[in-house]
Backbone as a ProteinNet text record, in pm:
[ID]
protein_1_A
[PRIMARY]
XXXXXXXXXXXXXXXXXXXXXXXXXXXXXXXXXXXXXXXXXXXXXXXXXXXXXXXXXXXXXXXXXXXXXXXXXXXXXXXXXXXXXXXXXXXXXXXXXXXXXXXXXXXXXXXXXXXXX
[TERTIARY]
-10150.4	-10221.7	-10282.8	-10252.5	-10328.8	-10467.5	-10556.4	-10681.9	-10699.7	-10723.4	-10692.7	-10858.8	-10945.4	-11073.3	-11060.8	-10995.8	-10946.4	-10861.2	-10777.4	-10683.4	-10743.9	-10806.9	-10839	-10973.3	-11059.2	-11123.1	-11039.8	-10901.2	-10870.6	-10749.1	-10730.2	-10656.5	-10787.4	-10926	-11004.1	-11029.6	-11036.3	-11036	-10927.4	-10829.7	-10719.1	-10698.9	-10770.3	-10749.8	-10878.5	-10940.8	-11084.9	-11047.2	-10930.8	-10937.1	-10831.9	-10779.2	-10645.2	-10725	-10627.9	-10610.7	-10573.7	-10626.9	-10576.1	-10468	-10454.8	-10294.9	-10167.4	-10195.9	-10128.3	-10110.3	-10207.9	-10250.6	-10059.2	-10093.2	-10012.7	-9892.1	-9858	-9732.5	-9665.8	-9722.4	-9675	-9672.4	-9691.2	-9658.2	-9534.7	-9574	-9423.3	-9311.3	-9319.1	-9193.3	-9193.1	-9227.9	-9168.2	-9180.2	-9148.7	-9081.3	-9206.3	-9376.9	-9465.3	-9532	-9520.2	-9628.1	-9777.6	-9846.6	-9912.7	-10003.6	-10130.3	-10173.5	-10318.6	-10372.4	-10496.4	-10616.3	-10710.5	-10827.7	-10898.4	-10905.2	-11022.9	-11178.2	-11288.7	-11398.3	-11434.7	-11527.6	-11558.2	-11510	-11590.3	-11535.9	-11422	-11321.7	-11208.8	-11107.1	-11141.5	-11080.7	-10975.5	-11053.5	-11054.1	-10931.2	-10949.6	-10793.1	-10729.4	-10659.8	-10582.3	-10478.1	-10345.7	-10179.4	-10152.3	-10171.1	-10138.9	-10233.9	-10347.6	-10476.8	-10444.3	-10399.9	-10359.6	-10255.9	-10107.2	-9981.2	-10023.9	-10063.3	-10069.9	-10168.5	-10243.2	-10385.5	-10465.4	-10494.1	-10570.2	-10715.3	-10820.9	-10926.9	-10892.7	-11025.1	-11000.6	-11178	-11216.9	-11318.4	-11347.9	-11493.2	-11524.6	-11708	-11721.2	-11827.7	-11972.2	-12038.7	-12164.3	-12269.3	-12322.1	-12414	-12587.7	-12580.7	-12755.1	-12669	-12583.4	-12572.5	-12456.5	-12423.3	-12339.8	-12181.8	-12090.7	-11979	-11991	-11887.4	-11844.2	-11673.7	-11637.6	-11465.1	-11500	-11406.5	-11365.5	-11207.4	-11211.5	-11058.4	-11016.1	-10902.7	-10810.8	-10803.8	-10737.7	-10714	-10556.5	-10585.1	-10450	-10327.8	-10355.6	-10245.6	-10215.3	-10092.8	-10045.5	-9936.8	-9952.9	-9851.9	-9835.5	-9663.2	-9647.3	-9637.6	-9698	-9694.4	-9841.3	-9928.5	-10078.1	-10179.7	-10148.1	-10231.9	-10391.5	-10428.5	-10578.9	-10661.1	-10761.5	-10873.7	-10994.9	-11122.2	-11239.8	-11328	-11347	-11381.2	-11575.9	-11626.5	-11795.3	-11771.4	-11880.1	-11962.9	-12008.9	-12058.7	-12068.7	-12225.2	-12258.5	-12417.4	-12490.5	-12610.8	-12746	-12809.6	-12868.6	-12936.2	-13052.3	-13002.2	-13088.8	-13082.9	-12955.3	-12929.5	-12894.4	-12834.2	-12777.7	-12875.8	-12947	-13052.2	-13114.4	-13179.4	-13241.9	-13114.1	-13009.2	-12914.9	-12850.9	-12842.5	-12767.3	-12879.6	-12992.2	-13118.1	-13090.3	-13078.2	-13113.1	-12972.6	-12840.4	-12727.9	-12724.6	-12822	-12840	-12911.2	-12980.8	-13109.2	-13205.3	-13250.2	-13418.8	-13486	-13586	-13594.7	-13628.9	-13685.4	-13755.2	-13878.9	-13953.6	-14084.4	-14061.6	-13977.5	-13986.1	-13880.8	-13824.4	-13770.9	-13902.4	-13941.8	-14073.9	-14188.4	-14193.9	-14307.8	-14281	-14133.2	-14083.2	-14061.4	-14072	-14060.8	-14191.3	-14315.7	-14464.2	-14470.3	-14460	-14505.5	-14404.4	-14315.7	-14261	-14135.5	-14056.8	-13963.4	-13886	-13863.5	-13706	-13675	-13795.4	-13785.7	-13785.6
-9519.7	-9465.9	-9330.4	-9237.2	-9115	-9067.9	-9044.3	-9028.6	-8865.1	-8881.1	-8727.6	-8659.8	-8692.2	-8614.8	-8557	-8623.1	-8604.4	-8459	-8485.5	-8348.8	-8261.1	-8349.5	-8166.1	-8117	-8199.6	-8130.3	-8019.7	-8094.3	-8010.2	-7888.1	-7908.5	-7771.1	-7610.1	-7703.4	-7600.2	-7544.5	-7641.7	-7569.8	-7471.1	-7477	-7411.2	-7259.3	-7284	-7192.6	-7041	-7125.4	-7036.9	-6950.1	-6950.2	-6880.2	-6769.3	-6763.2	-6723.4	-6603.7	-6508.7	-6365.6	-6412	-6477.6	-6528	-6511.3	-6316.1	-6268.3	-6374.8	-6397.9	-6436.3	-6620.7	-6645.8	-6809.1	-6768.2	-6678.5	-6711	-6622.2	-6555.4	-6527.3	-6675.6	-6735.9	-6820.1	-6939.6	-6979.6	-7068.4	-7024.4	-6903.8	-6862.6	-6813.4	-6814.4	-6828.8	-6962.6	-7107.1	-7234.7	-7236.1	-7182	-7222.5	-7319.7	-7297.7	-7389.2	-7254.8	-7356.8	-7287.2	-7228.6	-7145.2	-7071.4	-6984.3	-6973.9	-6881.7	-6834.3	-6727.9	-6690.6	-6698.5	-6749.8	-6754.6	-6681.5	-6570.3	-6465.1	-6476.1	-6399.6	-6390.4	-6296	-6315.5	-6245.6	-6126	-6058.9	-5911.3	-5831.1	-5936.8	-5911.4	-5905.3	-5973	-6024.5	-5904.4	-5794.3	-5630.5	-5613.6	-5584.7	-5566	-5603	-5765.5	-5839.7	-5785.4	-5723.9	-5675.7	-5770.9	-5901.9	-5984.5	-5938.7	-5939.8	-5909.6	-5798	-5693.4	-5515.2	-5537.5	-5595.4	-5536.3	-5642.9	-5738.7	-5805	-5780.4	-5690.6	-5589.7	-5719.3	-5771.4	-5926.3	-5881.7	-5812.1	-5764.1	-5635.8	-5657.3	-5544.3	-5500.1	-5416.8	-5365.2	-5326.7	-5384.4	-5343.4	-5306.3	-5314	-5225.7	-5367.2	-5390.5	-5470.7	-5442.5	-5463.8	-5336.5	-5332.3	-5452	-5467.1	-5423.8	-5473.2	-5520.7	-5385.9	-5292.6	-5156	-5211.7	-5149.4	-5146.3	-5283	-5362.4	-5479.8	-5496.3	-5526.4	-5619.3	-5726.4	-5789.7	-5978.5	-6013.4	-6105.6	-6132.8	-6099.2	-6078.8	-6049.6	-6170.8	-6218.6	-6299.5	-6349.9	-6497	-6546	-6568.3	-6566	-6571.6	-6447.1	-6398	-6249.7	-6302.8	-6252.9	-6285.6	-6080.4	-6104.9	-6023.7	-5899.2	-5976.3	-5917.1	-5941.5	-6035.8	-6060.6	-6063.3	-5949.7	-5924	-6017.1	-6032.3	-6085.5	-5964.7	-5980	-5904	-5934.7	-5837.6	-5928.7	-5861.5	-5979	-5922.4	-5951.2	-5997.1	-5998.9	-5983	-5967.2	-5930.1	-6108.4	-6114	-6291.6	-6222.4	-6352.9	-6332.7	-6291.6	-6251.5	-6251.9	-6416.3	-6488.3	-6534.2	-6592.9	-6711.8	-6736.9	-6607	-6561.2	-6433.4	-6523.5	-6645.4	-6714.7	-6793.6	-6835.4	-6975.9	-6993.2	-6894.1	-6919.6	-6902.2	-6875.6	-6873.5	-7014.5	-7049.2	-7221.9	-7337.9	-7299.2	-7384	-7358.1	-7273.3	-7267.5	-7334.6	-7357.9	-7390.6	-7524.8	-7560.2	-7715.9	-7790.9	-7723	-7752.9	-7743.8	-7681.9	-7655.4	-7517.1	-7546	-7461.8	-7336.5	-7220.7	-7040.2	-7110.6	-7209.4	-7220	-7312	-7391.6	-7445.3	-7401.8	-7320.7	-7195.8	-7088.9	-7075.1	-6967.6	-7086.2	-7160.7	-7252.7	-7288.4	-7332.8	-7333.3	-7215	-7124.1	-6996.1	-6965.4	-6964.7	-6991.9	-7028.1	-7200.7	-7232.5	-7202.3	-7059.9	-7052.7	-7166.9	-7217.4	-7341.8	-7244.5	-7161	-7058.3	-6971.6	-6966.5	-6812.5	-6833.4
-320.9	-434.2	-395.4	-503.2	-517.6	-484.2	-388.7	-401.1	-477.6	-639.2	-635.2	-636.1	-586.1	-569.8	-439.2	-330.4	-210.5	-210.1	-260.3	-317.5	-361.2	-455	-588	-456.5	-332.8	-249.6	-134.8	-64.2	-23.7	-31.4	-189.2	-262	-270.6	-347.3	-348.9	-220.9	-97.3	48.2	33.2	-2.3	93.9	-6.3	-153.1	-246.1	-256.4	-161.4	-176.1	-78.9	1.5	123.9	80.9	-45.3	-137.9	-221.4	-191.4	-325.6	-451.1	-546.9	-663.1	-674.2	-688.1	-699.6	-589.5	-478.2	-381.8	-415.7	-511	-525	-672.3	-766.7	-845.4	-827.7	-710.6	-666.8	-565.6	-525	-429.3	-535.7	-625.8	-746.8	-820.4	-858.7	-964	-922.7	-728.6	-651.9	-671.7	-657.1	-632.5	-817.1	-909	-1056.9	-1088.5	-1052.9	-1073.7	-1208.4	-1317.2	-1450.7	-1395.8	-1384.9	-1363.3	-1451.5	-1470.6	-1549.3	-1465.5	-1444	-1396.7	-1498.5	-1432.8	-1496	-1465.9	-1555.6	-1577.8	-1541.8	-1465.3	-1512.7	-1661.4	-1689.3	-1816.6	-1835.8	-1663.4	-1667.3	-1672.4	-1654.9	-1603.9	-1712.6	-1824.8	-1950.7	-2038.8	-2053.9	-2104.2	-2028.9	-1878.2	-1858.9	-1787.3	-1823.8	-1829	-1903.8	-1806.7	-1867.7	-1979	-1980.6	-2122.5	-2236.3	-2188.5	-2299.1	-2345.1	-2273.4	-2344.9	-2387.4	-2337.1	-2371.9	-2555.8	-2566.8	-2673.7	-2753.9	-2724.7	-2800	-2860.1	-2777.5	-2790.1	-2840.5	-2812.8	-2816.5	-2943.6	-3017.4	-3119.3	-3162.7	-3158.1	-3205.1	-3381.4	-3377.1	-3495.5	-3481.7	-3598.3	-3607.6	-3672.2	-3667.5	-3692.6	-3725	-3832	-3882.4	-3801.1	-3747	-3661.6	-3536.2	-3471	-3325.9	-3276.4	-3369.6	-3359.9	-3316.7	-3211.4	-3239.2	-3130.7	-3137.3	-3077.6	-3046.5	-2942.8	-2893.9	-2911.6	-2979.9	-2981.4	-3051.5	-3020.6	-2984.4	-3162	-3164.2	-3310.8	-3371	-3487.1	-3545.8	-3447.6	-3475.2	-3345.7	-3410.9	-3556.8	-3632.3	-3719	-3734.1	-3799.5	-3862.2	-4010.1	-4118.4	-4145.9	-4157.4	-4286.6	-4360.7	-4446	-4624.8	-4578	-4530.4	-4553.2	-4408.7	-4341.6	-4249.3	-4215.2	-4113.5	-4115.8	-4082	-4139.3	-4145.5	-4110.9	-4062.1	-4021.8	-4218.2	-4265.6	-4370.1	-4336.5	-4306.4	-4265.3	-4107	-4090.7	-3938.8	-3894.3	-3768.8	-3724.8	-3753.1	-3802.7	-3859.2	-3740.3	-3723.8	-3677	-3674.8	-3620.1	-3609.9	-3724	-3787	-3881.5	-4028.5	-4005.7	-4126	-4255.4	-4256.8	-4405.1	-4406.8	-4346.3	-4344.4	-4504.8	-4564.6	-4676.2	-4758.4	-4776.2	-4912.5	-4848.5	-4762.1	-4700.6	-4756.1	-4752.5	-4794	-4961.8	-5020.5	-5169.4	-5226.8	-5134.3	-5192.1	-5160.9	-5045.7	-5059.6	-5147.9	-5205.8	-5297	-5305.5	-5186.3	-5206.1	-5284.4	-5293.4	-5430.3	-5361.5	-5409.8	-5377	-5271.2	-5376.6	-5334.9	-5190.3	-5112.6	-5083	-4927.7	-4985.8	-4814.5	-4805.7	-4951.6	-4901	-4790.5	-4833.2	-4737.5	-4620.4	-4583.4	-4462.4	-4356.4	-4416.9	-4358.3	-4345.1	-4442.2	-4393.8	-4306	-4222.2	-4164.2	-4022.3	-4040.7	-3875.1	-3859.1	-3989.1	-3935.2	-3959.7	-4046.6	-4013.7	-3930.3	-3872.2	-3771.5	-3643.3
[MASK]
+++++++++++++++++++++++++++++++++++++++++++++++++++++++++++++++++++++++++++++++++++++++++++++++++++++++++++++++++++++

């Protein structure tokens, strides 16, 4: 039987001592599926991330210009688009409260007492 905590301990030994690059050249010589895992920083320029223009900038009207990933699906005749900005923080809260039912007077009071903010 498999001890695989045993393994998966001494692969990470033997991988920590590895050029990533060298971890996924010596895989995709033995025909083993392979993909690198990015740090954050690193993401931007990743040859897959550019040649596939994965990252796309737009503009946000509090938080100014922003990169985040494109839409993952592309049609067409019907392109995707970023049609809003990703909210702010508590930015829909009172129109999400008034579409649930609570009344003017009753997001105004909650917001009195510091529960929306």
């Amino acid at each position: 039987m498999v001890n695989f905590e045993v393994m998966e301990a001494c692969l990470e030994n033997e991988f920590t001592s590895w050029e990533t690059a060298s971890i996924v050249a010596r895989l995709e010589a033995e025909d083993v599926p392979v993909g690198r895992i990015n740090q954050l920083d690193q993401v931007a320029s990743d040859p897959q991330v550019i040649e596939n223009a994965i990252l796309m900038g737009s503009e946000h009207p509090h938080a100014g210009p922003m990169r985040g990933p494109r839409h993952p699906v592309h049609f067409q005749k019907t392109p995707a688009e970023i049609r809003r900005h990703a909210p702010m923080l508590g930015e829909h809260t009172e129109e999400i409260l008034l579409e649930a039912g609570y009344t003017q007077e009753q997001v105004d009071a909650l917001d009195a007492q510091g529960v929306l903010g």
